[in-house]
C-alpha positions in Angstrom: 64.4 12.1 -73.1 63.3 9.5 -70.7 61.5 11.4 -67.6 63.5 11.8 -63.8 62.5 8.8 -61.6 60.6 10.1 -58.6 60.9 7.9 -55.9 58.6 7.5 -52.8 61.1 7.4 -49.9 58.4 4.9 -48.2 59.2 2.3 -50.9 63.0 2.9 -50.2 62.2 2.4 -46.7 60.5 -1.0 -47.4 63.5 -1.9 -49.6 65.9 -1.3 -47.2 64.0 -3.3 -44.2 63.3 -6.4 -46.2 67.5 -6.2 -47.1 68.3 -6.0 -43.4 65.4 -8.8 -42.6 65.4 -11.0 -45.4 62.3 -12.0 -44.2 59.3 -10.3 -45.4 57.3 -11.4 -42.2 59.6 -9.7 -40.3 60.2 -7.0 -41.9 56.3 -6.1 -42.0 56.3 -6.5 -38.0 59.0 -4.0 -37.8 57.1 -1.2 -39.9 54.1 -2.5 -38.8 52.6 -2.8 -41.9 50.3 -5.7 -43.7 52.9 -8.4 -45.0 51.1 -8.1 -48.5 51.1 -4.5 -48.7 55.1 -4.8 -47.7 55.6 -6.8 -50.7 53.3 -4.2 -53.4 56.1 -1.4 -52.0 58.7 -3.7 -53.1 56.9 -5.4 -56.4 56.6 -1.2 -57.1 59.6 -0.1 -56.6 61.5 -3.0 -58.6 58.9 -1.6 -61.3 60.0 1.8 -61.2 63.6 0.8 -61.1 63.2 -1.7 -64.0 65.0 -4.2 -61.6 64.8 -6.9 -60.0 65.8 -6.9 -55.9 64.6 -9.7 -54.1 65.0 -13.3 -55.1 61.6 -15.1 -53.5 62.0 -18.9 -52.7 59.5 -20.5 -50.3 62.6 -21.1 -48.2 64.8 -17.9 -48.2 65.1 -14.2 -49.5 68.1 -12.8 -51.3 69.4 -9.4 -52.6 69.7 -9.8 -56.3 73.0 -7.7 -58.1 70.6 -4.8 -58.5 69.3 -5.2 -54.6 73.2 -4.8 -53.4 73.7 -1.6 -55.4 70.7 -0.4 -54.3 71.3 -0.6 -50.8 73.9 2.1 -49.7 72.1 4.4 -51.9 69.0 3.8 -50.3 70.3 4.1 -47.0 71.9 7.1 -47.6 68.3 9.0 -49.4 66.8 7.4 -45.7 69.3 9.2 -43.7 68.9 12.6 -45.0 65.6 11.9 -45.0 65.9 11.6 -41.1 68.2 14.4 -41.0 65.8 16.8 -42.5 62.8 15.5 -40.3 64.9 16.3 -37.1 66.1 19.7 -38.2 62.8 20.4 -38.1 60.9 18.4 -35.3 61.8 21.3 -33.3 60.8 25.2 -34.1 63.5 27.0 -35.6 64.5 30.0 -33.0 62.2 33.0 -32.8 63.6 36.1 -33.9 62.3 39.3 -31.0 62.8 42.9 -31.5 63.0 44.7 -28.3 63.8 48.2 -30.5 66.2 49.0 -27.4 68.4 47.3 -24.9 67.0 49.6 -22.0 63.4 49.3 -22.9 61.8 47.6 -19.9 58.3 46.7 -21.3 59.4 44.2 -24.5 62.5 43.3 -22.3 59.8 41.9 -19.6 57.5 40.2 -21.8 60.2 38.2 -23.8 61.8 36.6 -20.3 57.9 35.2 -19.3 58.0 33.9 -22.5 60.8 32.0 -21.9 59.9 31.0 -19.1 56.3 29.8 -20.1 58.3 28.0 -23.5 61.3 26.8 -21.9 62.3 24.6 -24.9 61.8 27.1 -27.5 64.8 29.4 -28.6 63.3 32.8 -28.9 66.4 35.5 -29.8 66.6 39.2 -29.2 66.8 41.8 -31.8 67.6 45.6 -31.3 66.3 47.6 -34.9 65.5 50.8 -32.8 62.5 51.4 -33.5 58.8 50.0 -35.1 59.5 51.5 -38.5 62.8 50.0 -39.1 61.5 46.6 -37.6 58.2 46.2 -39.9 59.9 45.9 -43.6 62.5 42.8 -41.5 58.9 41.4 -39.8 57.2 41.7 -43.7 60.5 40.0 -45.6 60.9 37.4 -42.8 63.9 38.5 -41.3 62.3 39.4 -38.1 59.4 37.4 -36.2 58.0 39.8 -33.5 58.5 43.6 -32.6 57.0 46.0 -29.8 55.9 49.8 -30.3 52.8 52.2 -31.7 51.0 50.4 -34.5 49.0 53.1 -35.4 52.3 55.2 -36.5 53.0 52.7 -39.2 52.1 53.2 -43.0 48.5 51.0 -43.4 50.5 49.2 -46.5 52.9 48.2 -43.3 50.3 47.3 -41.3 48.0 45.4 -43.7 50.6 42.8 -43.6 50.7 42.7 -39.7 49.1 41.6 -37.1 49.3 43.3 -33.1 47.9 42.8 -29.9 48.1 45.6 -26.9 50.5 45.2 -24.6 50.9 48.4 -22.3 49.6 52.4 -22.5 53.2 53.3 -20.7 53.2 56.7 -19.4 55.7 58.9 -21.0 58.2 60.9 -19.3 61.0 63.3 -20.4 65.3 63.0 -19.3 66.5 66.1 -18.2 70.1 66.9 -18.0 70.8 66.9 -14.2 71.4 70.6 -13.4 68.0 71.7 -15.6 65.4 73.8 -13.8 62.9 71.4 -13.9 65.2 68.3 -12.8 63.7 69.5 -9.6 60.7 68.6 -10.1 59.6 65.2 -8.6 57.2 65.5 -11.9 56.9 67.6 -14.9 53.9 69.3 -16.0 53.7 69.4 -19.9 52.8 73.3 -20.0 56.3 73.5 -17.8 58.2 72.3 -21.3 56.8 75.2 -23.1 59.6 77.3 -24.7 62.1 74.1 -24.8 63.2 72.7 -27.3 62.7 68.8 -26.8 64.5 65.8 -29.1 62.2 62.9 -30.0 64.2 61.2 -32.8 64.1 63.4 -35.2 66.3 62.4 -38.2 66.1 58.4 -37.1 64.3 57.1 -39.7 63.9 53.9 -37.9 62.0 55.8 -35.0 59.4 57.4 -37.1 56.3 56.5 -35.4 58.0 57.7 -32.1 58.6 61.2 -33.8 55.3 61.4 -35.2 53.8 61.0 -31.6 55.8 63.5 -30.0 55.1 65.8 -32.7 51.3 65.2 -31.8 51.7 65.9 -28.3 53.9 69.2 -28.8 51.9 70.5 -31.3 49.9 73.4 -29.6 51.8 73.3 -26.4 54.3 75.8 -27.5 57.1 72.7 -27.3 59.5 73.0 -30.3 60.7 69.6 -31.3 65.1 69.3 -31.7 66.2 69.3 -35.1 67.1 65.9 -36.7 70.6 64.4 -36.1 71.8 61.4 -36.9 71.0 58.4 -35.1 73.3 58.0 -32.0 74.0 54.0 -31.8 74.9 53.0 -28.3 74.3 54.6 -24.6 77.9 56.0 -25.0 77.0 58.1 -28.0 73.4 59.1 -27.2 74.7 60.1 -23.8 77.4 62.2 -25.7 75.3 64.0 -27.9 72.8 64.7 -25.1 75.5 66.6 -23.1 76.4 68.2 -26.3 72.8 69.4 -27.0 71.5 69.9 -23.6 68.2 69.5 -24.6 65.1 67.6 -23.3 64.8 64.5 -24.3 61.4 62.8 -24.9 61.4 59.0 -23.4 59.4 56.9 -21.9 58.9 55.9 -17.4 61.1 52.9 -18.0 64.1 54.7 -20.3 67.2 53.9 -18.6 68.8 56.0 -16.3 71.7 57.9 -17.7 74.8 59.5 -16.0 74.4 63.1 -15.6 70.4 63.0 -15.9 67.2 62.3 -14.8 64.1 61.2 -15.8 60.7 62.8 -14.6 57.1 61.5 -15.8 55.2 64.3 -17.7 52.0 65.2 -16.1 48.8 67.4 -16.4 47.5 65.8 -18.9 49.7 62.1 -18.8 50.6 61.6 -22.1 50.3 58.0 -23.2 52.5 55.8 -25.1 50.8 53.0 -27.1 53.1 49.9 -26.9 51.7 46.7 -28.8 53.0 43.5 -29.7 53.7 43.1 -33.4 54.3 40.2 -35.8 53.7 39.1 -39.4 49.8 37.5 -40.4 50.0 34.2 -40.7 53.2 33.6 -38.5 52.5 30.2 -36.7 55.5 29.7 -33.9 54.7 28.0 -29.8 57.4 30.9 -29.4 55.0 33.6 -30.3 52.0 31.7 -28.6 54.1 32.6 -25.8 55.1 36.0 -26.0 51.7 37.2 -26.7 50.7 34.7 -23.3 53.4 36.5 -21.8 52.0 40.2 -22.5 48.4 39.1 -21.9 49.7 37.9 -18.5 52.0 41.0 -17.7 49.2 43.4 -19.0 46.8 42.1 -16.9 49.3 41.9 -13.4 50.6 45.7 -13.8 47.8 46.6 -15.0 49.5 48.4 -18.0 46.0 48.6 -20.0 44.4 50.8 -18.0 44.4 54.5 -18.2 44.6 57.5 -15.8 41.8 59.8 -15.5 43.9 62.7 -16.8 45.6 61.4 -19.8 46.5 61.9 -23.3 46.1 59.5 -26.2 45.7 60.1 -29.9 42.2 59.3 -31.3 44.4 57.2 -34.1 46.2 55.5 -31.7 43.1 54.9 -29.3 41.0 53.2 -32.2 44.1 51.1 -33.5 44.7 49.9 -29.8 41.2 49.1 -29.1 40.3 47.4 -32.0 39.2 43.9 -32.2 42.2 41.7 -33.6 
């Protein structure tokens, strides 16, 4: 069985301008290419075809038999060929987790990026959380994602790469009429003897429960039991008024009808918030985002720390380590 032909789209390029030309002068000068090495394209294609294309006189050149029914073949290979070049001339769009529609940080840094790449599509994503967006950064189905590094599996993060973005102060959403909704600030001894919800049950949110169960644990704070996730403002604001409890967030959650939010004090406990995307991902979109959070980190000042704050040693190693 005789083998596939394998043609060089460069020799059906040089086909196809000596059939408009006739003329091999000319058609060298329009690919600017040597006249002689014009004429070895065609000598090799007609080889590899078995046919002849060209009849050569000293006066004129002609499209032999073979060279017309060559010719709207060849221009159609060359046109797909063009097709597929300028599909992907430009980047394909950037696909950006933001984990939540609220979320002001991720929200921040992916509109500078925009505007520092204004001619490259990057997309937001809400998976809810780090966890549930690191399997879609790992398979491809996700390009970029924002939370705590640190809380991810190391088999999960030996495929990623991360860059700090922000230590943002956590804070806690109180149902309006609560005790300590007074309070222009909460101190964290103050949530002693409540019983506070930090995602238990999402297993999207995992690295978000594990840090709240770090921070509770010997502050006599008991963590809510798991429920299901609540998708949507409407239903997380339902179950909240159902539940009445505490709920762990962040100084940028949202604000809620019916609640408020208070920054935790005494000590300030830290959230670690880093930029996250698969090794090896090349993309001018992600050249921007992580321009974008270098730029935003270093105007707010979200890398620095208060005196009197609280930060996991596992979290402080994972931020501060070289990338």
């Amino acid at each position: 069985m005789p083998a596939p032909l394998s043609l060089d789209p460069r020799l059906l390029r040089a086909f196809v301008t000596v059939a408009e030309e006739l003329h091999f002068t000319r058609a060298a000068a329009r690919l600017y290419v040597a006249q002689q090495a014009l004429s070895r394209d065609v000598r090799r294609l007609e080889r590899e075809l078995g046919a002849e294309l060209f009849v050569r006189t000293t006066r004129q050149v002609t499209l032999t038999p073979d060279g017309e029914r060559l010719l709207p073949y060849a221009r159609r290979v060359l046109a797909a060929q063009d097709d597929l070049l300028a599909a992907f001339s430009q980047p394909r769009p950037l696909l950006v987790d933001l984990n939540s529609a609220g979320l002001a940080t991720a929200r921040r840094v992916l509109h500078r990026a925009r505007e520092l790449a204004p001619d490259c599509e990057l997309m937001a994503r809400y998976e809810s959380g780090l966890t549930g967006a690191a399997a879609e950064l790992l398979a491809g189905r996700l390009d970029a994602s924002f939370g705590r590094f640190a809380g991810l599996e190391p088999a999960l993060r030996s495929g990623l790469a991360q860059q700090p973005v922000r230590w943002e102060p956590m804070a806690v959403v109180l149902p309006d009429d609560h005790p300590l909704a007074a309070l222009p600030e909460v101190p964290l001894a103050a949530l002693a003897g409540e019983t506070v919800y930090a995602g238990a049950g999402n297993p999207r949110t995992r690295e978000w429960t594990d840090l709240a169960l770090s921070l509770f644990e010997g502050r006599g704070i008991d963590p809510a039991p798991p429920l299901p996730p609540a998708v949507g403002d409407e239903e997380f604001q339902r179950i909240m008024a159902k539940t009445r409890a505490p709920v762990l967030a962040v100084v940028d959650f949202p604000a809620l009808p019916g609640t408020v939010l208070r920054p935790l004090v005494d000590p300030v406990p830290l959230s670690p918030v880093s930029l996250v995307w698969r090794k090896g991902l090349a993309h001018p979109g992600l050249d921007a985002l992580r321009r974008a959070a270098s730029e935003l980190a270093r105007a707010e000042g979200w890398l620095r720390q208060p005196v009197n704050r609280w930060i996991p040693a596992r979290d402080y190693d994972v931020m501060c380590a070289p990338n």
